[in-house]
N, C-alpha and C positions, 0 to 999 in steps of 0.2 A: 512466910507471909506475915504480914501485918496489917490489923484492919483496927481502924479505930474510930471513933465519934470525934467531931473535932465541934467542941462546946463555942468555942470563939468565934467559928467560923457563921453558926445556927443551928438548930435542933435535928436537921433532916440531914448535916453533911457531914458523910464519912469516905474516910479515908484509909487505903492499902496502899503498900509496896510490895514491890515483887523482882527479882533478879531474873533478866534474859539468858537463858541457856541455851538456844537454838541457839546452831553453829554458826548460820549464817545472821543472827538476826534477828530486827525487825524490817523483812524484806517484804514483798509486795505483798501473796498470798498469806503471809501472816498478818499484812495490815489489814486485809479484806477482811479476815476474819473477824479481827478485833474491831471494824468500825460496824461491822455487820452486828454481832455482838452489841457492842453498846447504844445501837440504834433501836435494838429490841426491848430497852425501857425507857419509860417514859424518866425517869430521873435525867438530870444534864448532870453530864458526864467527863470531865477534863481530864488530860492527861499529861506528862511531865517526864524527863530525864532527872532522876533524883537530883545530879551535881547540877542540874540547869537551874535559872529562876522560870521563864514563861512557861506556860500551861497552853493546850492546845486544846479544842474540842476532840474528843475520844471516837465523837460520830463524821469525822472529815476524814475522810481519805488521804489526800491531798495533805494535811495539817499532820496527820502523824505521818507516813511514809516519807516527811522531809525531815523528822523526828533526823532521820538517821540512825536506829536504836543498833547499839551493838551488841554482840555477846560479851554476858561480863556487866551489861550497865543495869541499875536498878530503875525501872517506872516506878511513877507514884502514879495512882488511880484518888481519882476526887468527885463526891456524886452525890449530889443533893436531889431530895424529891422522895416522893414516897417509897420509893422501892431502890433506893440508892443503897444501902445494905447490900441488897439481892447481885446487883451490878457492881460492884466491886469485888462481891466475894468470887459471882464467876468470871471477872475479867482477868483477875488474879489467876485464877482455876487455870482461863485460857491459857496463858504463859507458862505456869508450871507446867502443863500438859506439852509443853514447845509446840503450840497452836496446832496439835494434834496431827503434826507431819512427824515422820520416820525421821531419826536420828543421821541417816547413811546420806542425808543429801545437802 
């Protein structure tokens, strides 16, 4: 993981990456998770296919589950606001955890 301050950006926005290891994905129930997740703070929350340029809202269903994320691809998580910190380190968390589903499916 990687989480950083990004000065250029403004004082409140930082930024992780994280590599998808789930077999299958960023398939649905993982996306549920993740927009569920990043709807629990108040920081605005973007999100990204490393190789991509556009940025998607993190709280849209819809906006990442077209994501298409593969196994193998890296997000970048991006989150300004007071608790943007807090929200990236566990969006990150989420992923690493492979959104907390069993490895067998």
């Amino acid at each position: 993981m990687t989480l950083e301050a990004k000065r250029a950006a403004g004082p409140g926005v930082v930024e992780g990456c994280v590599q998808v290891t789930h077999p299958i994905g960023l398939h649905a129930r993982p996306s549920v998770k993740l927009t569920q997740l990043a709807k629990s703070f108040s920081a605005a929350v973007r999100l990204r296919v490393a190789e991509e340029e556009d940025w998607v809202d993190a709280k849209s269903i819809v906006r990442v589950m077209a994501l298409k994320v593969k196994v193998g691809q890296s997000l970048v998580f991006e989150a300004d606001g007071t608790d943007a910190a807090q929200a990236v380190r566990d969006l990150v968390a989420l992923v690493e955890r492979n959104f907390d589903e069993r490895a067998a499916e």
